[in-house]
N, C-alpha and C positions, 0 to 999 in steps of 0.2 A: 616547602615540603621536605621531609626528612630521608635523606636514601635510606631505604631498607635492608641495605645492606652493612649499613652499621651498625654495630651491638646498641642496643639500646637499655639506656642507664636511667634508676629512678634513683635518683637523690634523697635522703630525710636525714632531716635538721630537726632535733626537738627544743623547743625552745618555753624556757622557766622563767620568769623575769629577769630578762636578759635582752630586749630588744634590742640595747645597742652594740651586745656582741653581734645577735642576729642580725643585723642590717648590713654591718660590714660584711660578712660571711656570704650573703647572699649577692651585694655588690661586687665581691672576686668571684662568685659563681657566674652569674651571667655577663660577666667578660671573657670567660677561658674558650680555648679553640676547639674544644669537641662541640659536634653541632645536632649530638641525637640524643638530650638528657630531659628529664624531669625535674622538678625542684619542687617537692612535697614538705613543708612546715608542719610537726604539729606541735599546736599549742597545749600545753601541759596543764591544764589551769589557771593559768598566770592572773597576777593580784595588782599586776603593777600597769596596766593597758598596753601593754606588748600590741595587742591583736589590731587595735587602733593605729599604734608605730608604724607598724609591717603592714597596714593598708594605707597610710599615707607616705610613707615610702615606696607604694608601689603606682603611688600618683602622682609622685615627682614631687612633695611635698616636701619633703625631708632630704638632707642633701649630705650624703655618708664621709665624712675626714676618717682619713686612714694613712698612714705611711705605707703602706703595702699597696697601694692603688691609688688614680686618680677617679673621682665621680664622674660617672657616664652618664648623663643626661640625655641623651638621644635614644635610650632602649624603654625611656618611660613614655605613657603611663603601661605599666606592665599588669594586666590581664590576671586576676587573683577569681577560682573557684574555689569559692567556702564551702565544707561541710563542717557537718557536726560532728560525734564518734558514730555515733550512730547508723549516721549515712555514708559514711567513710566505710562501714563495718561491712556495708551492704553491697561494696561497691561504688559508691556515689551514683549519678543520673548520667544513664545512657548517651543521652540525646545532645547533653552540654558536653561530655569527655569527649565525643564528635568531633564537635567543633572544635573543643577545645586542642586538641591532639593535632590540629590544621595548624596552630598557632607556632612562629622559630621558639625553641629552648628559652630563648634570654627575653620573652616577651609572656610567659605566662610564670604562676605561680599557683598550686594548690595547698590549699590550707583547712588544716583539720583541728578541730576546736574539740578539744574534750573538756572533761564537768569538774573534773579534778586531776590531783598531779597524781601519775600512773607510777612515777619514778621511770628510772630511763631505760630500761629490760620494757616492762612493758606500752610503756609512750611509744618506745621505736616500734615497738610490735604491730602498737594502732596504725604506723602509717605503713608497714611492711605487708600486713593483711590486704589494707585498700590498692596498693600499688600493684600485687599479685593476681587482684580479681579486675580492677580496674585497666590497668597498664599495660602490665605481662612482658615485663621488663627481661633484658640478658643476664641485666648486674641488677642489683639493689647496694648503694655506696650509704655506707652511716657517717652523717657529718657533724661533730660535736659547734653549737653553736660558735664558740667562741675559736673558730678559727677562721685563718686568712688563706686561701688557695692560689697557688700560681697558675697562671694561665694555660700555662701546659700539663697540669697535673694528672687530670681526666684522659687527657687521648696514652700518657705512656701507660698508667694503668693497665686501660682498657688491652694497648697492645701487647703487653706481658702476658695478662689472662686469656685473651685470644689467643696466645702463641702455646698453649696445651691444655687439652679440656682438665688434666687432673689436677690442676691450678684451682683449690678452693676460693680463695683472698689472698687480697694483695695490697700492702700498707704503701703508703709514699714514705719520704723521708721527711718525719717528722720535728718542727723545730722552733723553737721558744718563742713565742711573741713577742715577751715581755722586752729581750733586748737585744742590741743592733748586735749584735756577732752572732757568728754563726754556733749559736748552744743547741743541743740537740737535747730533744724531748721526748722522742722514742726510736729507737732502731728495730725495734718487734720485742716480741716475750721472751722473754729470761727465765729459766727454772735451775733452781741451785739442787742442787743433790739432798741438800737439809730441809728443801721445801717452803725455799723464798722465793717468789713468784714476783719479777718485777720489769721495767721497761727497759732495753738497753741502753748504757750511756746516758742514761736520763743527764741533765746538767752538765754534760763532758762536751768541750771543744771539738766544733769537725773538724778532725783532721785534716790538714794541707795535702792531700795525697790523690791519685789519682783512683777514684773511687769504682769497684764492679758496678756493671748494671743493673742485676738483680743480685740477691743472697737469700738463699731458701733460710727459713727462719720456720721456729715451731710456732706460730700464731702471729695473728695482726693484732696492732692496739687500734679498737672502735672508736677511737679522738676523731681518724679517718681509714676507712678499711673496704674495700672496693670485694663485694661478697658474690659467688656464682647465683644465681636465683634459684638456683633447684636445691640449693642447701636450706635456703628458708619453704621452699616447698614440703621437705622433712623432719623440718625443727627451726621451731623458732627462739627467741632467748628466753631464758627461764624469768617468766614475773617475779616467782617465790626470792628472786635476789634482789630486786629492785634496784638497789646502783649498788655498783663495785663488783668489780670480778666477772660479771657477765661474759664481758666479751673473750677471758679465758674459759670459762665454760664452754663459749661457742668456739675458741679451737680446738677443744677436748674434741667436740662433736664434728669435727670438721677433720681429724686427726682417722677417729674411727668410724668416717665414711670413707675412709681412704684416698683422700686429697689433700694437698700440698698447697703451702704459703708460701710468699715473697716479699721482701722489702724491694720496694723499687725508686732505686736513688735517683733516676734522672725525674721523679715527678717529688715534687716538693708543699709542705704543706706547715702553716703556721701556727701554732698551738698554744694559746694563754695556760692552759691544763687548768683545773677545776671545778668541782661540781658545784654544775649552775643556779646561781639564787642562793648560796652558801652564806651561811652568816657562823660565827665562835659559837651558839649555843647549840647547832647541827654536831660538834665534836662525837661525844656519846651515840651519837645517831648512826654515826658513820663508823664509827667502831663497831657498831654493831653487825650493821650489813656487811663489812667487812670481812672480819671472822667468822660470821657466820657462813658466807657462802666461801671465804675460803676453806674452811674444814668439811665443806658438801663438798669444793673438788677434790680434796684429799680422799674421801668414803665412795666415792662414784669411780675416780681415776685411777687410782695410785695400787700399786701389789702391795703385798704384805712386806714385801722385801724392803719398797719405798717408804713407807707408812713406820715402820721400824726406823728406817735410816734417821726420815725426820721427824721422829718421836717428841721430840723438843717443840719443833714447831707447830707441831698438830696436837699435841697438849696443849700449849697454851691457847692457840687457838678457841679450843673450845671449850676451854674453861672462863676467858673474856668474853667469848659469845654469849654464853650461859649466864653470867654475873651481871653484863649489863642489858639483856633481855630482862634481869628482873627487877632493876634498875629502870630503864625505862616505863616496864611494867607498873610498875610503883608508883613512879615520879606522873605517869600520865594518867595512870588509871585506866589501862588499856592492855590486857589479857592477849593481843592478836600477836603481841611481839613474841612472846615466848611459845606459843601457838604455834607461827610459823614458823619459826626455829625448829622445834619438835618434828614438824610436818617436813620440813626441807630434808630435814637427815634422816626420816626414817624414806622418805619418796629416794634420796642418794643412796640406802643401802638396797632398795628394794630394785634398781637399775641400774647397780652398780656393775659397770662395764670396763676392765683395766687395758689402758691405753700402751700396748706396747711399743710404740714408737717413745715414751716419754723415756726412756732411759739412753734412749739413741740423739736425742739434745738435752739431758743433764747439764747443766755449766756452759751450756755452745751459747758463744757469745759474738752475737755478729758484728761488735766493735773488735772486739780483742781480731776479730778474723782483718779487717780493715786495717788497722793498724800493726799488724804483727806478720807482714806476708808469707812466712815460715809456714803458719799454719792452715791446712790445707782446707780448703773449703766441703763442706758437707754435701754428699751426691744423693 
């Protein structure tokens, strides 16, 4: 049984034909030392028998190689409730969540099978829905498949966010999968004054230095982002974006509920970065959702003040948004791209809310703060 006095966390992983990032992902999940968590999959549609993988990997069948971990064989056969979206929508069944909820963290696994790929704003939503009705979690944590988790990553999290309720989210220290030195892959969100919106320190060396504990940052990157659950009680991520940018949208909204981010460097996490099931002719695609929800946070966020500064950026923006909406429009014979485009910026002017904290981390850059001790940290 699980003490009840510890925050209790739902985990979701969505997972695209990607099994074998999933598998690993899941194998450093039910190793790590927190002992009050969930671990919700859902499957996106997958084309490739993902869903077949992740049940016979949860029969001991499959035997996960990682250099970040060795296979634990003794926490199988791990314990998998299927739903459908459907039933997931509903809550899933009473009477099995029961039981199932008896069952340690590292010995069960719920799994929610949708009809098609939702894209990743709304995939996550499927399992954020069922987990809120179902669960009724402290945190709801979003885990991009294709990462590796340290074993302690979950308990400092958790104790950052417990240590002040106005703690919206809170990122680990995020860092490259791909290779053996310590390259970082995200330090939190980055906003330039010109209106470039990007990861900190993406591909920069971790510094040799003795590192703060936390550093308040203006938003977490969703690779892995540890979320209070009464924020998705209020808003969830916007579908209209489908991948890309989402998860700055959600710290816009997370900014003007009036709670506060964290990078939290003593919990560590390992990140391939990429959007899952990607192949070269997605290019176009992703441009598109790109621009396109980058120029809805520009119309929803930013003052006029801002919006002038980065006139440059927010033109072009939406003039590539626009071109290749008709572009794909064309190319696929499908009207919904430019549709929703339309739809997204007139729904962004129609609630548009400007975030006055954003001029207060303009350029704050939680590397340059790490590395440059001169400068003072943001209070």
């Amino acid at each position: 049984m699980t003490n009840p006095k510890i925050a209790k966390v739902s985990i979701i992983i969505l997972n695209w034909n990607s099994w074998k990032d999933t598998l690993e992902c899941l194998e450093s999940l039910y190793q790590i030392t927190y002992p009050n968590y969930d671990v919700i999959v859902v499957d996106n549609g997958s084309k490739d028998n993902s869903v077949q993988k992740i049940k016979e990997y949860c029969e001991g069948k499959i035997k996960v190689e990682s250099k970040f971990i060795d296979y634990n064989p003794n926490n199988k056969p791990i314990y998998v409730l299927e739903y459908t979206k459907e039933e997931a929508e509903r809550g899933g069944n009473p009477k099995k969540e029961k039981y199932f909820s008896k069952l340690p963290s590292d010995r069960k696994l719920r799994l929610i099978l949708s009809d098609k790929n939702y894209g990743f704003a709304e995939g996550n939503n499927i399992g954020i829905r069922y987990a809120l009705k179902a669960l009724n979690p402290d945190y709801i944590l979003l885990l991009n498949s294709d990462t590796v988790a340290d074993p302690n990553f979950l308990t400092e999290l958790v104790k950052v966010a417990e240590s002040d309720k106005k703690i919206g989210s809170v990122q680990p220290l995020l860092l490259k999968k791909q290779v053996n030195k310590n390259i970082i892959d995200s330090l939190g969100m980055v906003i330039s004054k010109f209106g470039k919106i990007s990861d900190s320190a993406m591909d920069k060396e971790l510094p040799n230095v003795k590192l703060p504990k936390t550093l308040r940052i203006f938003g977490t990157c969703a690779a892995c982002s540890l979320y209070r659950s009464e924020i998705f009680r209020k808003c969830l991520l916007d579908s209209k974006f489908f991948c890309i940018f989402e998860d700055v949208d959600l710290n816009f909204k997370i900014r003007l509920n009036r709670l506060e981010s964290y990078l939290v460097t003593t919990a560590k996490v390992y990140h391939a970065r990429g959007i899952s099931g990607k192949k070269n002719s997605f290019n176009l695609f992703l441009m598109y959702h790109a621009r396109k929800n980058k120029f809805s946070i520009f119309l929803r966020y930013y003052s006029l003040h801002l919006l002038l500064l980065s006139l440059l950026s927010v033109s072009t923006c939406s003039f590539l948004a626009f071109i290749s909406s008709i572009i794909l429009t064309l190319k696929r014979k499908n009207p919904d791209y430019l549709i929703t485009l339309l739809e997204l910026w007139k729904d962004s002017i129609s609630k548009r809310e400007i975030c006055k904290d954003l001029e207060y981390f303009l350029d704050y850059d939680p590397y340059k703060e790490i590395t440059n001790p001169s400068i003072k940290p943001l209070k």
